[in-house]
C-alpha positions as CSV (number, residue, x, y, z in Angstrom):
1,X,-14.8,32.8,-9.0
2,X,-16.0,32.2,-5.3
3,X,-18.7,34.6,-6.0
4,X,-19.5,32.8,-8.7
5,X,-19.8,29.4,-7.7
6,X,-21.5,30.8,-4.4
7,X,-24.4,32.2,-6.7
8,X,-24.8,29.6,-8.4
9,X,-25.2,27.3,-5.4
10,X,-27.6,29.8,-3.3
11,X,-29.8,29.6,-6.7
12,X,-29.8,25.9,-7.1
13,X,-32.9,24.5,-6.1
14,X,-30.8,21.3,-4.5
15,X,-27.3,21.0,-3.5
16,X,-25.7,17.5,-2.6
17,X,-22.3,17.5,-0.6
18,X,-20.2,14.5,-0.2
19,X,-18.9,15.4,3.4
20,X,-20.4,17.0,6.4
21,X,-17.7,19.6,6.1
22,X,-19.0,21.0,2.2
23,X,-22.3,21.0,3.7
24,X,-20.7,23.4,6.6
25,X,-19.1,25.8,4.0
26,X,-22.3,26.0,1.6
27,X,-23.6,27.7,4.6
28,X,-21.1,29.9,4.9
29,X,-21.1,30.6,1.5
30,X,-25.3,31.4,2.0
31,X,-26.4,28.2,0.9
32,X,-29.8,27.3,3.1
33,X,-29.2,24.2,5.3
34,X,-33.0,22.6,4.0
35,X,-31.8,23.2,0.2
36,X,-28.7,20.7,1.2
37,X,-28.6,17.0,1.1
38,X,-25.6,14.5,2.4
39,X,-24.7,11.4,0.5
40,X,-21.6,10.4,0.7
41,X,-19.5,8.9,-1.9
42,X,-19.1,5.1,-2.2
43,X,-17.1,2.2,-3.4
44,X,-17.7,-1.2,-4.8
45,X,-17.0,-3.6,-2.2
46,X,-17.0,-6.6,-4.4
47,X,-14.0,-5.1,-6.4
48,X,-12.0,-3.5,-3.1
49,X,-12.0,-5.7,-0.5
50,X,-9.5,-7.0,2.2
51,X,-7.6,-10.0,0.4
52,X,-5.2,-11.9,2.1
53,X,-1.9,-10.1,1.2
54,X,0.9,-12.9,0.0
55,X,3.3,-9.9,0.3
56,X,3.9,-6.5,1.4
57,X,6.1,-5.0,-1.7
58,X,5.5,-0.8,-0.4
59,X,5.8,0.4,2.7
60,X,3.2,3.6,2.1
61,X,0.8,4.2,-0.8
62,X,-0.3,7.5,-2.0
63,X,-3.1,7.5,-4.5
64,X,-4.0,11.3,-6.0
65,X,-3.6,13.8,-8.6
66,X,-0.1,15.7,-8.6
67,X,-0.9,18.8,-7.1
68,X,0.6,21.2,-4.4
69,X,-2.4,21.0,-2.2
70,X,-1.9,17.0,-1.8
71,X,1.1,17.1,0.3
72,X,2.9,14.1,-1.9
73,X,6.2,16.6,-1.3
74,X,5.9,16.3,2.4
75,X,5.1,12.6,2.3
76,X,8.6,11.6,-0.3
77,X,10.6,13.5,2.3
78,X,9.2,11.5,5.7
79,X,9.5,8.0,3.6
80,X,12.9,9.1,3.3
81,X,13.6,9.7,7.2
82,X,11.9,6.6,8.3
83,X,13.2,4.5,5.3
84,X,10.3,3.4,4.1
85,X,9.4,2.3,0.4
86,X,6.8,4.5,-1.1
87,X,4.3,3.8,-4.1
88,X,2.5,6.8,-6.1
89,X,-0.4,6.4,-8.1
90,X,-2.0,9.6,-10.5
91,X,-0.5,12.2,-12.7
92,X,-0.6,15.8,-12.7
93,X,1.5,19.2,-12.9
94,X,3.5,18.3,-9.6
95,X,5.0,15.2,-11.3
96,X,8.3,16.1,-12.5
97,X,9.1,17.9,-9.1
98,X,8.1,15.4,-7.0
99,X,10.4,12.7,-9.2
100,X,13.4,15.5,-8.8
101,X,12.6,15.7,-5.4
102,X,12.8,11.9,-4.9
103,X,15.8,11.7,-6.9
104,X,17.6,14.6,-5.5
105,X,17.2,13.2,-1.8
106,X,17.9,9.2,-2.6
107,X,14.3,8.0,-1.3
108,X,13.0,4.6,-2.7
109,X,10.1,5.8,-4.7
110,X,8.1,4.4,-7.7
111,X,5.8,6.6,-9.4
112,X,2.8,4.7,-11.4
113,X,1.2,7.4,-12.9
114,X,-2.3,7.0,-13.9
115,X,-3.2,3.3,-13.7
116,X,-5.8,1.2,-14.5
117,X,-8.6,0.1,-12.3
118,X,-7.0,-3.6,-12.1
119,X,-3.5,-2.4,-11.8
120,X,-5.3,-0.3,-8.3
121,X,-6.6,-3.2,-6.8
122,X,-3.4,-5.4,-7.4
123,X,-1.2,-2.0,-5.8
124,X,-3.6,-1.8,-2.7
125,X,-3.1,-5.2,-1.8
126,X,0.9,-5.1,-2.4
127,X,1.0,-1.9,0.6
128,X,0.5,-1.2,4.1
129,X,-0.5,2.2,4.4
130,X,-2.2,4.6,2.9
131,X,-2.1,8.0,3.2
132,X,-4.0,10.9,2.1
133,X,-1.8,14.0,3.0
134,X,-4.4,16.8,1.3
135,X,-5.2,20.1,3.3
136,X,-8.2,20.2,1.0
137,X,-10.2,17.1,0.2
138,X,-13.9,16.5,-0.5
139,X,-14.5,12.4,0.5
140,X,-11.6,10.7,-1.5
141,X,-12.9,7.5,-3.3
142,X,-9.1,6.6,-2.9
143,X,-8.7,6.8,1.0
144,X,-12.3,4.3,0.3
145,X,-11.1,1.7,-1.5
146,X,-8.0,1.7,0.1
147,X,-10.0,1.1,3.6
148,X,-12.0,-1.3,2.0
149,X,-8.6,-3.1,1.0
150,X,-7.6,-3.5,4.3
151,X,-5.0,-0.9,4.4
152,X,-4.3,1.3,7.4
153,X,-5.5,4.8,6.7
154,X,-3.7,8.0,7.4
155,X,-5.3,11.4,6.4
156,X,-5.4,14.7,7.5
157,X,-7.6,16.9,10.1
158,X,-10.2,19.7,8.9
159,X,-11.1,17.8,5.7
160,X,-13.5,15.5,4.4
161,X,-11.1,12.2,5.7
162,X,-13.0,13.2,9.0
163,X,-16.0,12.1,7.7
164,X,-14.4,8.8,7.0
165,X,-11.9,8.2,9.8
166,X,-12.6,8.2,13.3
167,X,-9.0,8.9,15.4
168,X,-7.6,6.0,16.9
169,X,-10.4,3.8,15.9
170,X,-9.8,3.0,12.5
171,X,-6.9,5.4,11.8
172,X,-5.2,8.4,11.7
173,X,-5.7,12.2,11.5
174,X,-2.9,14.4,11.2
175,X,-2.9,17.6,12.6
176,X,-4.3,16.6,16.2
177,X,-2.4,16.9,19.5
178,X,-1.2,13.1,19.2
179,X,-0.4,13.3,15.7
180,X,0.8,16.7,14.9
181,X,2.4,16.3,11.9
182,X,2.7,13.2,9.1
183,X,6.2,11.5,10.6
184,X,4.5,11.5,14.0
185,X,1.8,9.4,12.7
186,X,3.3,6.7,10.4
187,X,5.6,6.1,13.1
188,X,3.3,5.5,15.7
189,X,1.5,3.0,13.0
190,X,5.1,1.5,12.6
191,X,5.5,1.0,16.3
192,X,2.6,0.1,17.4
193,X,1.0,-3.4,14.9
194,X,-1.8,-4.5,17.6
195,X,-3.1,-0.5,17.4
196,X,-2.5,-1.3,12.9
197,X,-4.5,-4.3,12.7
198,X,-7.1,-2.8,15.7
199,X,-8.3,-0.1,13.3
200,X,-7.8,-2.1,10.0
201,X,-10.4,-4.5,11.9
202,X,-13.1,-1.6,12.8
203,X,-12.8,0.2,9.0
204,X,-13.7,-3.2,7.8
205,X,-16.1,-3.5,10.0
C-alpha cells in the first residue's frame, strides 16, 4: 500500500500537504520538493471564536475519531490520576474499550459521540483544555477550532500540531524534555494559570 500511494504521488503532477511535516515525508517517499505546495488547513473564525465562558463544565476535551493511534486510552487514565473531568467527542472502533476502560477504572468521563457542528461550538466553550494525544496527525481542524475557542492546547511532538503550536508560547508539546509525557504537561497547565492564559492570549493572537 505505501508503494502504492508513493507512486501515485511521485506521478502527480501537484501534491498539496497540510503540514510541513507531509511535505518532509513526500520527499522521502520520492516526491520532488518543486511538485509540492503548503497550505494549511483552516477554520471559520466567525463560527469558533474565544466567547466569554459563563462556566467551565470539563476539565479536558478530546475531539477525534476512536482509534488506537489517538492516544484517548492514555488520556482517560491521566484524567483519572489528576481527577479531572473529561469530555469526548467522535466515534470509531476504539469506543466500546475506551467506555470499559473508563468504567472499569471509575474516571468521570462523558463520551458524545459524533456531534453536531453547534453542539461543538457549545462543548468547546464549556472546557479548559484541549488535547490532541495522536502519534500520527496531519493538521487537525479540531486542535484549530479549539485554539480559536480560546482553549489551551495540548498536542503531541513529531506531528503536524508542530506546525500549529509553538512550545511554551501558545501551548504544549508532549514528548519534549519539559514535557515528556501527557500527565507532565496537563499538570504544569494546572499549576501554572498566568503560563494558561499567556499562551491562550498569543494562539489568539
Amino acid at each position: 500500500f505505501r508503494w502504492a500511494a508513493s507512486r501515485s504521488l511521485k506521478r502527480a503532477s501537484q501534491v498539496i500537504v497540510p503540514t510541513r511535516q507531509l511535505e518532509k515525508l513526500c520527499v522521502r517517499w520520492g516526491v520532488k520538493k518543486e511538485k509540492i505546495s503548503y497550505i494549511p488547513n483552516s477554520v471559520d473564525l466567525s463560527l469558533f471564536n474565544s466567547t466569554v465562558r459563563e462556566r467551565t463544565e470539563f476539565d479536558l476535551l478530546t475531539v477525534c475519531r476512536l482509534v488506537k493511534w489517538k492516544g484517548v486510552d492514555e488520556l482517560i487514565s491521566v484524567a483519572k490520576e489528576l481527577n479531572l473531568k473529561l469530555a469526548i467527542a467522535g466515534d470509531g472502533p476504539e469506543k466500546p474499550h475506551l467506555e470499559n476502560l473508563a468504567k472499569r477504572i471509575g474516571v468521570e468521563v462523558t463520551f458524545f459521540g459524533d456531534i453536531s457542528q453547534n453542539q461543538l461550538l457549545d462543548l468547546y466553550h464549556r472546557s479548559r483544555i484541549f488535547v490532541l494525544n495522536s502519534s500520527y496527525e496531519g493538521l487537525s481542524h479540531a486542535l484549530l477550532e479549539a485554539r480559536a475557542s480560546g482553549l489551551f492546547s495540548i498536542a503531541r511532538a513529531n506531528t503536524g500540531s508542530e506546525d500549529v503550536i509553538e512550545i511554551d508560547n501558545d501551548g504544549i508539546l508532549c514528548g519534549s524534555h519539559k514535557y515528556p509525557d501527557l500527565k507532565s504537561a496537563i499538570t504544569y497547565v494546572l499549576s501554572h494559570p498566568e503560563f494558561e492564559h499567556s499562551c491562550i492570549s498569543h494562539s489568539l493572537a
